[in-house]
PyMOL CGO cylinders between C-alpha atoms (Angstrom):
from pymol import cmd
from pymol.cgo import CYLINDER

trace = [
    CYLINDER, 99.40, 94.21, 88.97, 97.77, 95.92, 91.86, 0.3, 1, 1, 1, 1, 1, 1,
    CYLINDER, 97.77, 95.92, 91.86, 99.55, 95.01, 95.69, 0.3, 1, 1, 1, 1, 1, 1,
    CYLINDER, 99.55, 95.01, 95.69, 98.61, 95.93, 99.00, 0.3, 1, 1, 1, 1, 1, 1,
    CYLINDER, 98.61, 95.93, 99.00, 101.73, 95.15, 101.25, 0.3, 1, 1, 1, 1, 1, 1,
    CYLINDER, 101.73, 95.15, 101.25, 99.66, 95.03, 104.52, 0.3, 1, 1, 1, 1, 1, 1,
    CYLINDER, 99.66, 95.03, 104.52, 100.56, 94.04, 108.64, 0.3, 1, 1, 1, 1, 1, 1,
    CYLINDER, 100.56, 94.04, 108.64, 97.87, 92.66, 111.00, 0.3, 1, 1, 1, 1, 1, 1,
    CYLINDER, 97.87, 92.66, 111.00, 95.97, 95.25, 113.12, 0.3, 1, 1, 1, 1, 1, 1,
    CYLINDER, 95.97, 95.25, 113.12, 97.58, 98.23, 110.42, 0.3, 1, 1, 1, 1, 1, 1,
    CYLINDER, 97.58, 98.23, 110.42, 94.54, 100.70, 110.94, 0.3, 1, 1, 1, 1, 1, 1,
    CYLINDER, 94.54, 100.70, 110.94, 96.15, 102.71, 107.58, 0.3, 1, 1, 1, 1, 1, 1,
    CYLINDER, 96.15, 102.71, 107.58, 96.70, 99.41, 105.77, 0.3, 1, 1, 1, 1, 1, 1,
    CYLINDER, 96.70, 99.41, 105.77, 92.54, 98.78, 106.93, 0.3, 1, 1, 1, 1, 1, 1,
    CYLINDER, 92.54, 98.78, 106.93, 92.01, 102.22, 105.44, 0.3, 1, 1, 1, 1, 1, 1,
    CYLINDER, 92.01, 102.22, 105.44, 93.79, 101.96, 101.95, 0.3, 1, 1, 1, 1, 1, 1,
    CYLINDER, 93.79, 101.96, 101.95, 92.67, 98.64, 101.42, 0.3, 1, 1, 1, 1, 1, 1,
    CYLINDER, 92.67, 98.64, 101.42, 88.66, 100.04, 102.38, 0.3, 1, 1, 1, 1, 1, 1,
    CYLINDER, 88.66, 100.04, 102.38, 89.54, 103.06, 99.44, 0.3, 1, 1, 1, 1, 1, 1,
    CYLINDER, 89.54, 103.06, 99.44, 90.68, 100.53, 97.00, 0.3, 1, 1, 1, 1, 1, 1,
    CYLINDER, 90.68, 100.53, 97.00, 87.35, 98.71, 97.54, 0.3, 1, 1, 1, 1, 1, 1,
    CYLINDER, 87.35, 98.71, 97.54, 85.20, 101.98, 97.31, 0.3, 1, 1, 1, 1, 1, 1,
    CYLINDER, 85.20, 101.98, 97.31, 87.18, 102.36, 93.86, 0.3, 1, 1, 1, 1, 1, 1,
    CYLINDER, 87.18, 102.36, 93.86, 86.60, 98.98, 92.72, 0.3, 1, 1, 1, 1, 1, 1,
    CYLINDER, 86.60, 98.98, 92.72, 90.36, 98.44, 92.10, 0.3, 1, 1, 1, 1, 1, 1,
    CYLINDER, 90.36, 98.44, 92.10, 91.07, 94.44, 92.57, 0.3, 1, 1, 1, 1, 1, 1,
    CYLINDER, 91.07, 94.44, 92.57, 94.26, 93.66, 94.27, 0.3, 1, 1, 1, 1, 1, 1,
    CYLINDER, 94.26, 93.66, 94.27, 96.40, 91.11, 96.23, 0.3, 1, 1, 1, 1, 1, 1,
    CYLINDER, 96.40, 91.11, 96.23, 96.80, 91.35, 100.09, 0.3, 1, 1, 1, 1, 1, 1,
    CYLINDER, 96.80, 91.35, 100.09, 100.20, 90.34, 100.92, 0.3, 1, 1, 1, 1, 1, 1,
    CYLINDER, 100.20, 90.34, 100.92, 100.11, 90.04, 104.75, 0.3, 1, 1, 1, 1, 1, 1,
    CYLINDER, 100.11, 90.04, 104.75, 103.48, 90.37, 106.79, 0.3, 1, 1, 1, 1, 1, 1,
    CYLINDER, 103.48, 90.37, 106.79, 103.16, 88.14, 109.17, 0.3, 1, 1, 1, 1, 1, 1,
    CYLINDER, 103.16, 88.14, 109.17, 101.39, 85.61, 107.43, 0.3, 1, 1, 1, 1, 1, 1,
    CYLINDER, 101.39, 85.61, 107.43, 103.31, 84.11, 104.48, 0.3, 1, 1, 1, 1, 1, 1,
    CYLINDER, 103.31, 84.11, 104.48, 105.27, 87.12, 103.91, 0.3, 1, 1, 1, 1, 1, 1,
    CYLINDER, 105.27, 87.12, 103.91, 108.10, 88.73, 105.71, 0.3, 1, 1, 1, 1, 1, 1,
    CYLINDER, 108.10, 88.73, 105.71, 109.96, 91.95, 105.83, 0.3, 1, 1, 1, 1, 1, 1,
    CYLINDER, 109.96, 91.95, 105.83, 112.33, 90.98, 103.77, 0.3, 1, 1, 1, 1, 1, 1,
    CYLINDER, 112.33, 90.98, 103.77, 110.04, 89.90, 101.03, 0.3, 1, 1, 1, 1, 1, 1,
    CYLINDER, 110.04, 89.90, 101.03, 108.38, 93.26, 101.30, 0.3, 1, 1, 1, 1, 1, 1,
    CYLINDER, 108.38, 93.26, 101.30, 112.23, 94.61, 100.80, 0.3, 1, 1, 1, 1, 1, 1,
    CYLINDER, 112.23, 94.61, 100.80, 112.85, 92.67, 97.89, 0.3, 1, 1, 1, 1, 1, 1,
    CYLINDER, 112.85, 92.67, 97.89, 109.43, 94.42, 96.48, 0.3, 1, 1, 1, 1, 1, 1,
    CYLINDER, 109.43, 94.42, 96.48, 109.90, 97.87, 97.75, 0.3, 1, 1, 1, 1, 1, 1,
    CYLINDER, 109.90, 97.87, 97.75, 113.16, 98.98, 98.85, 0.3, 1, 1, 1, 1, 1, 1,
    CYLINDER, 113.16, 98.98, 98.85, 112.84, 102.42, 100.07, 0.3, 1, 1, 1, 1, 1, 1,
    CYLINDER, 112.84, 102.42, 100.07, 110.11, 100.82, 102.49, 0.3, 1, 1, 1, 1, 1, 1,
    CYLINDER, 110.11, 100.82, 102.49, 109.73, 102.19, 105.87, 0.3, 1, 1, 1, 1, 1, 1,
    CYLINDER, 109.73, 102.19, 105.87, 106.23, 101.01, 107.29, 0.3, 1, 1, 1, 1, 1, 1,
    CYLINDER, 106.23, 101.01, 107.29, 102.95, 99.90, 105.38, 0.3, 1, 1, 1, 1, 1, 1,
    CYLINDER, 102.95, 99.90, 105.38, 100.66, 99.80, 103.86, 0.3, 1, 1, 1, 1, 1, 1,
    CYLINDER, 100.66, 99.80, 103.86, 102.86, 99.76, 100.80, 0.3, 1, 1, 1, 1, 1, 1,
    CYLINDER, 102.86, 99.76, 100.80, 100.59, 100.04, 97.40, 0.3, 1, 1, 1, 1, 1, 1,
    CYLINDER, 100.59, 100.04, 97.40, 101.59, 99.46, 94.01, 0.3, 1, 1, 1, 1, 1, 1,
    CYLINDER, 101.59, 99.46, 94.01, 99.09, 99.85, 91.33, 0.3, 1, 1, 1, 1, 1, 1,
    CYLINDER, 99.09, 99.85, 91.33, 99.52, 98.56, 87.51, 0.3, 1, 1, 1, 1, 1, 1,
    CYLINDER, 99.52, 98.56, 87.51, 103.01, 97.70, 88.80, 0.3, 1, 1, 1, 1, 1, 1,
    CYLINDER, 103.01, 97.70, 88.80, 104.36, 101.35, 90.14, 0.3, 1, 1, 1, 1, 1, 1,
    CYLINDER, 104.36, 101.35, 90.14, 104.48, 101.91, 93.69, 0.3, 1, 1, 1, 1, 1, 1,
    CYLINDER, 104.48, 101.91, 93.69, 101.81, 104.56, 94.72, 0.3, 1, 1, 1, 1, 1, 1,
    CYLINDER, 101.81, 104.56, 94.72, 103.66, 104.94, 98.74, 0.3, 1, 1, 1, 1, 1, 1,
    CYLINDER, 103.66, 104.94, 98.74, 101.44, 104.92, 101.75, 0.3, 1, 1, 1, 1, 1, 1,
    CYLINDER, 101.44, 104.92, 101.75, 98.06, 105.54, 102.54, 0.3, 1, 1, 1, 1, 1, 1,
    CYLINDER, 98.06, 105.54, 102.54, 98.55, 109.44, 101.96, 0.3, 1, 1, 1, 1, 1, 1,
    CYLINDER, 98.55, 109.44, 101.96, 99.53, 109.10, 98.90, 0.3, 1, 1, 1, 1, 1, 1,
    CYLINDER, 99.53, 109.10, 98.90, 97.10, 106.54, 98.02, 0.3, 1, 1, 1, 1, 1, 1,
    CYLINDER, 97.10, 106.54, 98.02, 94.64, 108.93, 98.97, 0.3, 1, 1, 1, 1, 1, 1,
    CYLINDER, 94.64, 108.93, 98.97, 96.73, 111.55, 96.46, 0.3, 1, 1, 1, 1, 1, 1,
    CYLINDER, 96.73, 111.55, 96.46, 96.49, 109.35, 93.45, 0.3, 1, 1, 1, 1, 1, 1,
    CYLINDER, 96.49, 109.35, 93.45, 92.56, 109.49, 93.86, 0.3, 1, 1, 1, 1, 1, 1,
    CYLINDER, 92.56, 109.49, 93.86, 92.67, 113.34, 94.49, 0.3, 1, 1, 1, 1, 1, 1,
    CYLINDER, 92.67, 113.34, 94.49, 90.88, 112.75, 97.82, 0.3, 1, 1, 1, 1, 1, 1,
]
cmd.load_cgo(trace, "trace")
């Protein structure tokens, strides 16, 4: 499964999910804010400290930079 933990007005979380696109990798927004909380992003990813959060084929990829890492970019 391939998750995009995302906020509203997150220029990085705008960015990552633009890459994913470019990459034609399907995911699933989850949107703080709008049915999902911080918690629920907690429950997910523990060790999280801001977002975007990404997890691709169900192992958590990190941020933005390191989204851009995984694509050697």
């Amino acid at each position: 499964m391939n998750i995009v933990w995302s906020r509203q007005g997150c220029a990085y979380c705008d960015m990552a999910k633009n890459l994913l696109d470019q990459k034609g990798v399907e995911y699933e927004v989850k949107m703080i804010g709008e049915g999902y909380t911080t918690n629920d992003l907690l429950e997910s990813v523990p060790s999280a400290r801001s977002v975007p959060q990404i997890i691709l084929n169900d192992t958590l990829i990190g941020g933005f930079k390191e989204l851009k890492e995984h694509f050697n970019l």
